[in-house]
N, C-alpha and C positions, 0 to 999 in steps of 0.2 A: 472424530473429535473426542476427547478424552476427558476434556472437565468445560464445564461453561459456569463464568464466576459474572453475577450479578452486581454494577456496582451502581447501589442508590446514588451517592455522593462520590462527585470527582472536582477537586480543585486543582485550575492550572496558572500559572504564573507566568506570564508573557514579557517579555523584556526586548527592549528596542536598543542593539547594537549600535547599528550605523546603516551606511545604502553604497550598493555598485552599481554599477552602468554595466549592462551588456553582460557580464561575466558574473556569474554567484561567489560566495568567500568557498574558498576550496580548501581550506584548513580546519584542522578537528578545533579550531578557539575561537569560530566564530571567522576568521576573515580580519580579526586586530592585528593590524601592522604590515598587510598586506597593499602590494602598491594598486591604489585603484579603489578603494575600502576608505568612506569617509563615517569616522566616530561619530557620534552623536556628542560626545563628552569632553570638556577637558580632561587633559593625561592626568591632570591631578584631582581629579574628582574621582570618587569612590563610589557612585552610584547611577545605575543605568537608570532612564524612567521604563516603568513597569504599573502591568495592573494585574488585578485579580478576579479570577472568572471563575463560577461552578456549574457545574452538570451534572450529567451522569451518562452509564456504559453498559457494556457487555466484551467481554473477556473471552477469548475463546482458545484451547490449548489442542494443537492438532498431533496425533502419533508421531513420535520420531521414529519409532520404526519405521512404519509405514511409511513414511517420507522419502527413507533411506534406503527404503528396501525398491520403492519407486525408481530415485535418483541412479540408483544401480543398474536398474534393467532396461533404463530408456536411454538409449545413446544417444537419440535425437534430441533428447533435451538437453543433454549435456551441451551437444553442438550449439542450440540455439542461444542456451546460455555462457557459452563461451564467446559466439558472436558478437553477444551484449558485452561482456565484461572485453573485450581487445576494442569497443568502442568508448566504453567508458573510464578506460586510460587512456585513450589518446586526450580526453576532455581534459580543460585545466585540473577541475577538480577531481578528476579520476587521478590524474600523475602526482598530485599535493598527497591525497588518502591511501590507491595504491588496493583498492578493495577488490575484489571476488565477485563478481555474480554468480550463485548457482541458482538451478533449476528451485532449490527449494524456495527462494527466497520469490520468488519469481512466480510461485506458486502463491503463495501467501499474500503477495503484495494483489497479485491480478483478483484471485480469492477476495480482500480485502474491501477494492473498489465494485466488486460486484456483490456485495452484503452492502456497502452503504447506497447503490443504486434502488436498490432493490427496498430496503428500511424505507427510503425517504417515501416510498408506495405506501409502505404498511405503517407507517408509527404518521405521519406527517409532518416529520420536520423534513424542513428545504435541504436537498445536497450540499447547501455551502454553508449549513452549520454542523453537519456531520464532521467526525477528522478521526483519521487510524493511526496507530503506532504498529509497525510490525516490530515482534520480538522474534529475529530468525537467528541463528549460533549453530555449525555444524562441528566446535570446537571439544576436545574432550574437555569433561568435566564442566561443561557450560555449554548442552545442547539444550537449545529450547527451539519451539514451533508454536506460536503466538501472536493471535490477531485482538487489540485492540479498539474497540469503533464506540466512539464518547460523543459529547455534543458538552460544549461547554461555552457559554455567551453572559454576556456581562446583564441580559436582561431576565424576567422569569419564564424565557421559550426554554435555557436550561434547566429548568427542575419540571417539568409537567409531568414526567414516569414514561411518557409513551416508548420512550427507549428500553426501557428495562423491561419493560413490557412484552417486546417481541422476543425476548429473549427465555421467556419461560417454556417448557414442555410443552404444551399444545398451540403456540408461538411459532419459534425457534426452528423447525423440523421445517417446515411448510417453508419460511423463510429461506434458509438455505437450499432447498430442492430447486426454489423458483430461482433465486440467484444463479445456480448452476448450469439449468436448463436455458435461461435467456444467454449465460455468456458462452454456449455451443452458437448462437447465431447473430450473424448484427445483419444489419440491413444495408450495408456494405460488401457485403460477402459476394463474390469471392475473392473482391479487390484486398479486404481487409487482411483476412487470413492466410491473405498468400503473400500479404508485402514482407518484404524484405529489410523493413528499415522505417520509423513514421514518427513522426514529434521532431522534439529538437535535439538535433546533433544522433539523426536516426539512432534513438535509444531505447526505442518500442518497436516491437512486432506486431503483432495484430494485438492493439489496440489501437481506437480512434475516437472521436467524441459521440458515437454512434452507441455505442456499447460500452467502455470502461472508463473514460476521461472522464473525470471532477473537476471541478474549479478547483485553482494551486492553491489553494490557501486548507482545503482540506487532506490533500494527502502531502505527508512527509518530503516525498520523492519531489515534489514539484511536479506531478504526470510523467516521468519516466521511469524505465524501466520495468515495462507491463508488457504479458502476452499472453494472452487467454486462450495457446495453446496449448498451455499451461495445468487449464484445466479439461479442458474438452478432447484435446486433439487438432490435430489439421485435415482439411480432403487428402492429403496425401499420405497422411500419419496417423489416422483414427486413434489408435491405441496409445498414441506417444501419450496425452493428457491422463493425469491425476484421477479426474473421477471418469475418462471414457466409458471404463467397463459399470459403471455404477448407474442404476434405475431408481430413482424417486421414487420414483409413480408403483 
């Protein structure tokens, strides 16, 4: 980790589109004017309903080198992440966007759900008022590797600090070691870690609700797109994962 940014205050702005049945909006505008997608709104009405919520966070900015120098040397992750991305264009919303999975993103995201498991231990807010934004870019001139993990709720569970809190030096370190070390094991194992395919529209690998799954309402993704082989490794693979060679302890 490269920088960890402290944020007291986080204000989000929530706005309510409209609703599908079965299928999510598979379009970068939301899913407007797609057949299947019912507005909230008259077409001549200018405003969605919305509320506003505050909180706060911790910011965390991971090496791109490091990431890249990783994504280089593991072939197997490349594999598993290519697995995922020829699954997620075949999905509507894969063929609408047209997106990439790599290994890092992949990284970051599974990274992501096991800092908010792991927070909800130490700070005590409940898992489903945590929520992540991953900032992942392997594009020139707009590489970033960035985890976001806020809590923002309409009542005063978002301002008590205990979030900012873990995120200090003698906090922070412990935090992430424990995060690390629980998502090498679920108690699934070795069904989890060796499936092939797990959520919907098989777009997880070893993740399950044992080990990495949140309630959807906190992670971006909706629960896909996770494999915490990612970070650990597989029995077959030890070394494939991010932090295998790395000791906490």
């Amino acid at each position: 980790i490269t920088r960890v940014s402290l944020i007291h205050k986080v204000r989000e702005v929530r706005a309510l589109t409209g609703f599908t049945r079965l299928d999510p909006p598979g379009s970068s505008d939301l899913g407007i004017g797609e057949p299947g997608f019912v507005s909230v709104k008259e077409r001549a009405t200018r405003w969605y309903p919305a509320y506003e919520v505050r909180g706060e966070g911790i910011f965390m900015a991971f090496d791109d080198d490091e990431l890249s120098d990783w994504q280089c040397r593991s072939p197997d992750a490349r594999h598993r992440a290519n697995e995922l991305t020829n699954r997620y264009l075949a999905t509507r919303r894969g063929q609408a966007i047209g997106r990439c999975i790599t290994p890092n993103f992949l990284l970051l995201h599974s990274m992501a759900h096991a800092l908010i498991r792991q927070l909800s231990f130490e700070c005590g807010y409940t898992v489903a008022s945590l929520r992540e934004r991953i900032y992942s870019s392997e594009s020139a001139g707009t590489r970033m590797s960035g985890i976001l993990i806020y809590t923002a709720s309409g009542d005063s569970e978002g301002t008590l600090g205990g979030l900012v809190r873990q995120g200090y030096a003698d906090c922070l370190p412990a935090v992430f070691a424990k995060a690390v070390q629980s998502s090498r094991i679920c108690s699934n194992d070795p069904v989890c870690i060796s499936s092939e395919g797990q959520g919907r529209e098989a777009l997880n690998l070893a993740a399950c609700h044992a080990c990495l799954l949140l309630p959807e309402t906190s992670c971006e993704e909706f629960n896909v797109l996770l494999d915490r082989a990612m970070i650990g490794g597989t029995l077959e693979q030890p070394e494939m994962g991010f932090f295998s060679n790395w000791d906490p302890m």
